[in-house]
Steps between C-alpha positions, in 0.01 A plus 500: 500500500787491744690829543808324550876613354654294254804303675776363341516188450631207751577846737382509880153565478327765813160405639198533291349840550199556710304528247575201341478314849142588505433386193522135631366205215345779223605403204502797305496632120553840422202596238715672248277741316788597179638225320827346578826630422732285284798341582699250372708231628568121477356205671675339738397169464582392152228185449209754533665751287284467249168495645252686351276758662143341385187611695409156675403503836367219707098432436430441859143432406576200314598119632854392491584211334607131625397579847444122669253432801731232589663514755217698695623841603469573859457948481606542861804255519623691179401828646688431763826377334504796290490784794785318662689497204439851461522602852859303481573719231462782688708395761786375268534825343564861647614636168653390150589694151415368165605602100190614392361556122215639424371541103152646428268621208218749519209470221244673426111384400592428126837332623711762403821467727512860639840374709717261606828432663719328739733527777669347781562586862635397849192361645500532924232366715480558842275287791387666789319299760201724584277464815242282269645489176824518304587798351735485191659769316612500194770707301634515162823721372588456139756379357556696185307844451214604699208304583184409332142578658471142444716437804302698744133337318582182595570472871410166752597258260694282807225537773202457303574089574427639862114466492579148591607608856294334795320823591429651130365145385167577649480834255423266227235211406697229384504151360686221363403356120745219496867396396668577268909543357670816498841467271433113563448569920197350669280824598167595703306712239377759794251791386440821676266813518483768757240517759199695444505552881816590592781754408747472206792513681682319218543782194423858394596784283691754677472832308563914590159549588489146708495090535209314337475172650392211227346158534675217308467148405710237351664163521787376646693206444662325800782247585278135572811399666629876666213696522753784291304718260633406156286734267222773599238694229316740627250823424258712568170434643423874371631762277600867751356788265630711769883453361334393186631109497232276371657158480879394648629136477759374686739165394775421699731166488737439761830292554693374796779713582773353739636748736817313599605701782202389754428150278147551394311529195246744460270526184482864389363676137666406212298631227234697541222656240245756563239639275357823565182653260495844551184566272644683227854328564612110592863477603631149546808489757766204518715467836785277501695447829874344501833471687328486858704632782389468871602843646591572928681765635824266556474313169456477136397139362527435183266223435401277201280595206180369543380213265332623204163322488325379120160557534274268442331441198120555486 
């Protein structure tokens, strides 16, 4: 986890710390070892107020469904379109602030809800442009009472779409299964799975007694026409006994965002799931990301909402 002080919100943010500037792509999750304080709050975005916290994460072992070999799907061209998307991305942003809610429950074996609660909080990401990497920190100050360990568990939420850089593509074995729609958008139905032979440079658990890097796979759907990641599942290759995570699953939706001051759209996390099985505990976390604002040190700009996407029935 990043040691970094909470910040008020839409306030002049300093540099990252040096630690944190070392830290460059790991996406990190602190490996809580209590259970999670409660805390309770509202949800900011009233149409998925009522979603329920149901232990369903992606099967990314089984075939997706209406995937079409027609039109043919050409890996590198859409490889291609996708790290200059994201590498755009990159470029477009330095840093931006979000509304975040996060809800979660925590069961045990029998499914026996040992906790559960909510909150919200001023959500402020930071990118760094490293010597080979970006590095992105994140920060979160709450907005009403103190915060959750939920918000420090669930950390690289908005670079995780970064594997799909130029020069972390070749990390991964991938291939394309087809077309398919995404909220009624062509897609590329792209699969991925780290590299036996090289370094997971992509993800690890960062705890007191040190970072466990992890191997994941997973699925990403991507603009036909854009090359913008729409939707991303992914998991773990293989449980870490060491912080004593045996399975994590990782759903994230995203929406175009308008920033209005420099005219360009950038997609960024919407919604986001994860599913964490602890052994003796699961705990299901919701993220849900509004009221976008692309932050500089001479400027705060307010910018639209994004789109809420329906997904897609399956």
């Amino acid at each position: 986890m990043l040691n970094t002080p909470h910040l008020p919100y839409r306030s002049r943010l300093p540099r990252p710390s040096r630690r944190a500037a070392s830290v460059a792509l790991l996406c990190t999750l602190w490996a809580a070892s209590c259970p999670p304080t409660q805390a309770q709050s509202s949800d900011p975005d009233k149409k998925l107020k009522n979603r329920s916290l149901v232990w369903n994460p992606p099967n990314l072992d089984s075939p997706v469904p209406n995937v079409s070999s027609t039109p043919p799907c050409d890996l590198s061209a859409v490889l291609a379109q996708a790290a200059e998307r994201t590498s755009a991305m990159i470029s477009n942003l330095q840093n931006f602030t979000a509304e975040e809610n996060i809800s979660y429950q925590s069961s045990d074996r029998q499914n026996f809800i040992q906790d559960a609660g909510s909150s919200s909080y001023d959500y402020v990401v930071i990118f760094q442009h490293g010597s080979n990497e970006p590095i992105v920190d994140e920060r979160r100050t709450p907005r009403h009472g103190t915060p959750s360990p939920m918000a420090a568990q669930s950390r690289g939420l908005p670079e995780i779409v970064l594997l799909f850089l130029p020069n972390l593509q070749t990390d991964y074995e991938m291939k394309c299964d087809g077309q398919l729609a995404w909220d009624g958008q062509p897609a590329w139905l792209v699969e991925f799975q780290q590299r036996p032979d090289h370094p997971s440079r992509t993800f690890a658990f960062r705890t007191p007694n040190g970072v466990y890097s992890a191997q994941l796979k997973g699925r990403a759907w991507i603009a036909a026409d854009s090359g913008e990641i729409l939707h991303l599942e992914t998991g773990l290759m293989h449980g870490i006994p060491a912080v004593k995570v045996y399975r994590m699953y990782l759903s994230i939706t995203y929406a175009p965002v308008r920033f209005q001051a420099r005219d360009v759209r950038v997609w960024l996390p919407h919604i986001a799931d994860v599913y964490y099985d602890y052994g003796e505990l699961r705990t299901i976390v919701y993220h849900t990301f509004s009221d976008f604002l692309l932050f500089s040190v001479d400027t705060d700009q307010k910018i639209e909402k994004p789109k809420s996407p329906n997904p897609p029935s399956s």
